[in-house]
C-alpha positions as CSV (number, residue, x, y, z in Angstrom):
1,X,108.1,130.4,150.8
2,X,108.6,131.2,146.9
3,X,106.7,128.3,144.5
4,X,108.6,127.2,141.1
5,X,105.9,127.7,138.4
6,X,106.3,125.3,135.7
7,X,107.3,125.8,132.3
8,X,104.6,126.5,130.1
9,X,105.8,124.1,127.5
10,X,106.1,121.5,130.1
11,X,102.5,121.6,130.8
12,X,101.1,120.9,127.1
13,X,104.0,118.2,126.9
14,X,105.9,119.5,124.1
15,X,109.5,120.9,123.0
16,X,110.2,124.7,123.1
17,X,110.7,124.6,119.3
18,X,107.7,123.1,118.5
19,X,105.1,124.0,115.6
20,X,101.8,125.7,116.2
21,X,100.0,122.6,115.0
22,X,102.0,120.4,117.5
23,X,101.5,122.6,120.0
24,X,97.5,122.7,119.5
25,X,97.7,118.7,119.0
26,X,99.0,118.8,122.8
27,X,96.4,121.0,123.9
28,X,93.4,118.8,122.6
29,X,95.4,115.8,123.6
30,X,95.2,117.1,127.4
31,X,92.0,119.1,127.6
32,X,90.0,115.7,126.7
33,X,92.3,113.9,129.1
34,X,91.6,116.1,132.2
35,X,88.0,118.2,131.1
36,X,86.4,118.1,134.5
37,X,83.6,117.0,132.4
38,X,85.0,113.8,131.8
39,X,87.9,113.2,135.0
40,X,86.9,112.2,137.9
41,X,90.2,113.4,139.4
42,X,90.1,115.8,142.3
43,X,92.6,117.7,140.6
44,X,91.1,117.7,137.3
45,X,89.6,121.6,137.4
46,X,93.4,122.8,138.3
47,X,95.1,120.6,135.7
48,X,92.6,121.9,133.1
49,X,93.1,125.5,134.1
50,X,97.1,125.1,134.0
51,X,96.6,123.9,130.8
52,X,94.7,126.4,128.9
53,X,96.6,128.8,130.6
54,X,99.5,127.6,129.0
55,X,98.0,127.4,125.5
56,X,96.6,130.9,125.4
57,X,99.8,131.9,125.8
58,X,102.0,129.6,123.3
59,X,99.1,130.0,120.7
60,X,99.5,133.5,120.6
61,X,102.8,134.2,118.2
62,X,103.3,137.8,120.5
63,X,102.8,136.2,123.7
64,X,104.8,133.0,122.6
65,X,107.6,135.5,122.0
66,X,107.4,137.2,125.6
67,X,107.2,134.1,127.3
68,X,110.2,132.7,125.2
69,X,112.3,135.9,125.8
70,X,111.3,136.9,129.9
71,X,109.5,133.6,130.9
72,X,106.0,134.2,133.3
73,X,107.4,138.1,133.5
74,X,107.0,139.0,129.9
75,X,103.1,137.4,130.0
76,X,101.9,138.7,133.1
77,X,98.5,138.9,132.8
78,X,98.1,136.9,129.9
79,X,97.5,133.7,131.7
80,X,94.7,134.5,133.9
81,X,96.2,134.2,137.2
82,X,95.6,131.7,140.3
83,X,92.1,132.9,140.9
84,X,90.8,133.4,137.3
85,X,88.1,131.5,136.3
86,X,87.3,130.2,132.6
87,X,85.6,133.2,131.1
88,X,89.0,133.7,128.8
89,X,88.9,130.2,127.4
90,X,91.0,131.3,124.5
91,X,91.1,127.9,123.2
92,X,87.5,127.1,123.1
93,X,86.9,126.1,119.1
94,X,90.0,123.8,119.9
95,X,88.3,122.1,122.4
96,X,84.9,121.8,120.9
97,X,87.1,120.1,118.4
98,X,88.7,117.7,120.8
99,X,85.1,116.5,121.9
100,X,82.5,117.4,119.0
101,X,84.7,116.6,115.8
102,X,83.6,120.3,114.4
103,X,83.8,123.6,115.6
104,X,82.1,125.6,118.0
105,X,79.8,127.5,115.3
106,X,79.1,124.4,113.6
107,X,81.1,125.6,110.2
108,X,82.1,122.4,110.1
109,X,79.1,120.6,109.7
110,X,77.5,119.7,106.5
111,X,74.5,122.2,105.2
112,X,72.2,120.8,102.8
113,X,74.7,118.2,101.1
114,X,73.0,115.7,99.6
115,X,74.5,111.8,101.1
116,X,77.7,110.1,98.4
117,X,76.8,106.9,97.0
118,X,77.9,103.2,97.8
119,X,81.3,102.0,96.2
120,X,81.0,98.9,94.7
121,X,83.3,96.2,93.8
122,X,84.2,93.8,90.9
123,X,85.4,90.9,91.7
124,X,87.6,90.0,87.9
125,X,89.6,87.0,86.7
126,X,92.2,86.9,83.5
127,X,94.2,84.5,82.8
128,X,98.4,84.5,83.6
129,X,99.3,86.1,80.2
130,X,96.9,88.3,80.5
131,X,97.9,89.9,83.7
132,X,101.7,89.8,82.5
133,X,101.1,91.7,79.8
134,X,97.9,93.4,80.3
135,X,94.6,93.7,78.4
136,X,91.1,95.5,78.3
137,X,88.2,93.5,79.6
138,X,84.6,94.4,79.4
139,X,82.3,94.2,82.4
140,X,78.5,94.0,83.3
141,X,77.1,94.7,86.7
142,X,74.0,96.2,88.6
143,X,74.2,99.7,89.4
144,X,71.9,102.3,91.4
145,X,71.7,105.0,88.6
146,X,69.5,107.9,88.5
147,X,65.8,107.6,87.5
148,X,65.1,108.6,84.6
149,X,61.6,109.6,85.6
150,X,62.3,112.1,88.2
151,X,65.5,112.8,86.8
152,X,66.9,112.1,90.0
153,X,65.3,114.1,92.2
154,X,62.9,111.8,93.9
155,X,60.1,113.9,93.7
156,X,56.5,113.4,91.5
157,X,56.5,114.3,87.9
158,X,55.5,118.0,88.3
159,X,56.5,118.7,91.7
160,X,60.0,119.8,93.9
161,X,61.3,118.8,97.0
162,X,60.9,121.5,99.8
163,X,63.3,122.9,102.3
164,X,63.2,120.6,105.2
165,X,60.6,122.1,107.8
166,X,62.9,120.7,111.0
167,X,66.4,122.5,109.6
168,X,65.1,125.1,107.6
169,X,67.1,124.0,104.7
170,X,70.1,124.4,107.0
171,X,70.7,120.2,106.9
172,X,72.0,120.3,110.6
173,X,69.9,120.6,113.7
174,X,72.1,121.8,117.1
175,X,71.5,120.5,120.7
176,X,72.7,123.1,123.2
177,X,74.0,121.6,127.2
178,X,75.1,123.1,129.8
179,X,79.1,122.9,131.4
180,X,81.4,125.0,133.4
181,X,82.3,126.5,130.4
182,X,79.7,127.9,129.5
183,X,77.0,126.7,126.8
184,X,78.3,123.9,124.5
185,X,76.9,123.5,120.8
186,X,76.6,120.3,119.7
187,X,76.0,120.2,115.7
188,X,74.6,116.4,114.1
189,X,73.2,116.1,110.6
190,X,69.5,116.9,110.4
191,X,67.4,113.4,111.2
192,X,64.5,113.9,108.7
193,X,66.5,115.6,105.7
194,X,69.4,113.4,106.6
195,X,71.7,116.5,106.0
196,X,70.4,117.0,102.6
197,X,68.2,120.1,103.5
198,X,65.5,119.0,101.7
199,X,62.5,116.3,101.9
200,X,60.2,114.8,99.2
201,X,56.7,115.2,100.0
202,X,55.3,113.7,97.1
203,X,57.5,110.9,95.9
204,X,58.4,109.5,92.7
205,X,56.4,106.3,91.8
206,X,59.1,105.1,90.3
207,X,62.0,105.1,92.7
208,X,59.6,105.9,95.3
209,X,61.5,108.9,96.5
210,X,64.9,107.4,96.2
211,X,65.8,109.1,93.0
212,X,67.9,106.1,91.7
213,X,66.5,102.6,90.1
214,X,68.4,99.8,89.8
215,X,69.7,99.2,86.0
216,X,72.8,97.2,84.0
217,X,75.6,99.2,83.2
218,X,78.5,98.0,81.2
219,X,82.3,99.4,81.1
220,X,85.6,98.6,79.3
221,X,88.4,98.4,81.8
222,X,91.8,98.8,81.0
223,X,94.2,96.1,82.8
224,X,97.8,97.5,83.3
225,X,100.6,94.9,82.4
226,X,102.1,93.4,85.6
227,X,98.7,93.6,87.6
228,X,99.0,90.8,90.1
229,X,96.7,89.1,92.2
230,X,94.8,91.1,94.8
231,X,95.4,94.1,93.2
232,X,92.5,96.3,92.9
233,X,91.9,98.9,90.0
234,X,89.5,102.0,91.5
235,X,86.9,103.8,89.0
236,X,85.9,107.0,90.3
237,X,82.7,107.8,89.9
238,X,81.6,104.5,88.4
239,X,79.7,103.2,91.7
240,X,76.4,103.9,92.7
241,X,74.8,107.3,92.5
242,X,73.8,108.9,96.1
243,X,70.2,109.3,96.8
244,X,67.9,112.4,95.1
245,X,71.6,113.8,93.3
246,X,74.0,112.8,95.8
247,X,77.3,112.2,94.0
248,X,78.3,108.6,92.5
249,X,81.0,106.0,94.5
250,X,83.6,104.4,93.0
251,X,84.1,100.8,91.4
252,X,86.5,98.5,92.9
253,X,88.1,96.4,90.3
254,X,89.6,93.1,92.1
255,X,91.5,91.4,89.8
256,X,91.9,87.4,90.4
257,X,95.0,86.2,88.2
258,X,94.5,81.9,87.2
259,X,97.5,80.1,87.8
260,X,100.0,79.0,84.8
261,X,100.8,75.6,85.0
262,X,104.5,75.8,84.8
263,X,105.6,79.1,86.0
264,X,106.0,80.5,89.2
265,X,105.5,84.1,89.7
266,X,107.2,86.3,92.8
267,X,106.6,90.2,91.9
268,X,108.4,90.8,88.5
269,X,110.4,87.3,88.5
270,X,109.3,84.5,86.6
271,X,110.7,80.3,87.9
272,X,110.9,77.7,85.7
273,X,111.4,74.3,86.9
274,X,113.4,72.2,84.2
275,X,113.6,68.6,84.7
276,X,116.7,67.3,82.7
277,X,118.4,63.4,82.9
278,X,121.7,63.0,84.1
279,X,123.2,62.6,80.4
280,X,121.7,65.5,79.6
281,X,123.1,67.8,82.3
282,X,126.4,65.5,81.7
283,X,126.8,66.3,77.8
284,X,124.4,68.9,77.5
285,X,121.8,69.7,75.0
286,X,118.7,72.1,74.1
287,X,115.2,72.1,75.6
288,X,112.3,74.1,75.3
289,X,111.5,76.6,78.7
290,X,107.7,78.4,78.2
291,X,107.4,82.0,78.7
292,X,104.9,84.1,78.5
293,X,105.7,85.4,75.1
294,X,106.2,81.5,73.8
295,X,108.2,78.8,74.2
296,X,112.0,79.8,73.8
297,X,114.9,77.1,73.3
298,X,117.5,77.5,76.1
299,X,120.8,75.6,76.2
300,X,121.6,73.7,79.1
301,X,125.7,72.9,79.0
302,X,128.0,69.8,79.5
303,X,128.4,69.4,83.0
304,X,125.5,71.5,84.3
305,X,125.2,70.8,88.3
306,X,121.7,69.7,89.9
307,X,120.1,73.8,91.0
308,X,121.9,75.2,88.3
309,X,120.2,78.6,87.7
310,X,120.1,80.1,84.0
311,X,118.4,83.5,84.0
312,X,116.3,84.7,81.1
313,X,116.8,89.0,81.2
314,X,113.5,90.9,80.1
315,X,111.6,87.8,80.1
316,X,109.8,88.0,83.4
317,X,106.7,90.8,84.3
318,X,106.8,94.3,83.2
319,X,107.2,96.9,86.4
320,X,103.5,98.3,86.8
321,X,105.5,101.7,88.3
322,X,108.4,101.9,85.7
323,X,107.4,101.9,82.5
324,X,109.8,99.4,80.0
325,X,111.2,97.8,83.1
326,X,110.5,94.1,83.3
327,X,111.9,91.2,85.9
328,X,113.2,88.0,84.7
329,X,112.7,84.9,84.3
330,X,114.9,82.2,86.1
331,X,115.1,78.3,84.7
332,X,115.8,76.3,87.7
333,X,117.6,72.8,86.8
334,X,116.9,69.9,88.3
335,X,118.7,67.0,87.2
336,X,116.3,63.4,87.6
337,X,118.2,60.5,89.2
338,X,116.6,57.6,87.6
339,X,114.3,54.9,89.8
340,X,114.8,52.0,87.6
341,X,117.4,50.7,85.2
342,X,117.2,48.5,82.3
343,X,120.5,46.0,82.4
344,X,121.8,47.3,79.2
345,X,121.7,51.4,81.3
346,X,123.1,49.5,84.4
347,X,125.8,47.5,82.4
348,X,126.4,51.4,81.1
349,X,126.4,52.8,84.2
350,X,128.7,50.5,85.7
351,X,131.1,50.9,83.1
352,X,131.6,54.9,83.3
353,X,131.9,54.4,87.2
354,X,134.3,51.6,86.6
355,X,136.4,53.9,84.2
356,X,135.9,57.0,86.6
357,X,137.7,54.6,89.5
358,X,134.4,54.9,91.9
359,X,132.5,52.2,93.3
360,X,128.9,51.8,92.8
361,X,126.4,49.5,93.0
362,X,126.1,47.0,95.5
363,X,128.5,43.6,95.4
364,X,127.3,40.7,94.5
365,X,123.9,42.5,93.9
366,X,123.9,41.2,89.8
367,X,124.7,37.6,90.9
368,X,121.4,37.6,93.4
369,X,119.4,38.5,90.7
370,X,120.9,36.1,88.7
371,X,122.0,38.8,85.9
């Protein structure tokens, strides 16, 4: 009885117009998934084979085309067969990559590179105008610098670090196993150069090999306008120096904005809670709203209503992404009931509700207090 073979781009999971990197995404995605290395699946071996099988063929831009235009006819031969082993592992760097993280030759790997240094970060605090409209601050910290002795190379006054006798300068050392592939090549940075390549056999006193001393360095940082809390500022280059040369982190500038004690900041808008009597927001009148360019008089009008908004244009925080834009800054009215009345406010009181036809107060409340 015939057998249906499947579709070749059924096996590595993917759409018949897909890209050459999705299609090797699939393949790594299924060879770690069912390696008979790692499955303990009976039919792990066969599952393997059907998929690299499959990707010899799509990875290949002629082959692809054959397949595409006669199916299993137009590749015969190109697939190995049901009895052909894994000698034509045509995707073998792409697996190494799937397991290793680096190819099979070990081009990849890092050769006598000397190890980045540490970022570091600044934890900064400016005040509320400051981070509105931005400012320069100067900052002092502790840094790993080079040593000025050894001029960084962590070796005596007079003498040189040496190729590293283990990696022969190489700054990787390879462990070799055996599989049913064939022999893999593991490749791991060098344990005594630490992938630099290189070893100190007659350290500085100084740094004691290091090549770095600890010193205080200071920096002018420019704050952008608009800078908000928890935003960070990076410095590159301005952290610590790697060991014996390696090349400098970065600085982390954490900026910590102090609260302003009557505005309310969301992103670019600015709230102002104004606190006005009821004759005021009756008959209106004039107070003074702070912003963060000075106070500014702002009219509040006859018959403004308790949550009355009154929005200030271009007086909120600049746009740190859009230069010249800025938010704005809302005044938010909220018109105080008064707790307690003299008699001559109550008589007054009484009187505009009496001439406005509503009934307030409670009857017969004057004569129990005797008023």
């Amino acid at each position: 009885m015939a057998t249906t073979e499947r579709d070749l781009y059924e096996i590595l999971g993917v759409e018949r117009g897909a890209s050459d990197a999705e299609i090797k995404r699939a393949f790594r995605k299924q060879a770690q998934q069912w390696h008979p290395d790692v499955s303990a699946d009976p039919a792990a071996h066969d599952r393997f084979k059907e998929i690299n099988d499959a990707y010899q063929v799509l990875s290949d831009p002629e082959r692809r085309q054959r397949y595409d235009m006669f199916g299993r006819a137009g590749v015969d031969g190109s697939t190995g067969g049901p009895g052909a082993g894994f000698e034509g592992f045509g995707g073998f760097s792409d697996i190494f990559d799937a397991f290793f993280g680096g190819s099979a030759g070990g081009s990849a790997a890092r050769r006598g590179r000397p190890q980045p240094g540490a970022d570091l970060r600044y934890d900064l605090r400016i005040t509320f105008e400051e981070a509105v409209n931005g400012t320069e601050k100067e900052i002092e910290f502790r840094v790993l610098d080079r040593c000025e002795t050894c001029s960084g190379t962590g070796a005596k006054v007079g003498t040189e670090p040496v190729t590293c006798p283990q990696c022969q300068g190489r700054g990787e050392v390879r462990s070799v196993r055996q599989t049913m592939l064939g022999q893999m090549v593991n490749v791991s940075a060098c344990p005594r150069c630490r992938g630099e390549g290189k070893v100190v056999e007659s350290p500085c006193e100084t740094c004691r090999g290091d090549g770095r001393t600890e010193r205080k360095r200071a920096l002018r940082v420019a704050i952008p306008a608009g800078i908000d809390e928890g935003h960070q500022i990076r410095l590159t280059n301005e952290g610590e120096l790697g060991p014996r040369g390696g090349p400098p982190g970065s600085l982390y500038v954490a900026v910590h904005v102090a609260p302003h004690p009557s505005l309310q900041r969301d992103g670019t808008e600015l709230y102002y809670e104004a606190k006005v009597s009821i004759a005021q927001a009756a008959l209106g009148t004039r107070i003074s709203v702070p912003t963060v360019d000075g106070d500014e008089e702002v009219e509040i009008k006859a018959g403004t209503q308790p949550a009355t908004e009154i929005r200030l244009r271009g007086k909120g925080v600049p746009h740190l992404r859009r230069s010249g834009a800025r938010g704005d800054l809302h005044v938010l009215v909220d018109v105080q009931v008064p707790t307690k009345l003299s008699k001559k406010q109550r008589e007054l009181l009484e009187a505009y509700a009496k001439e406005a036809g509503e009934q307030a107060g409670q009857p017969g409340l004057r004569e129990k207090l005797g008023l």
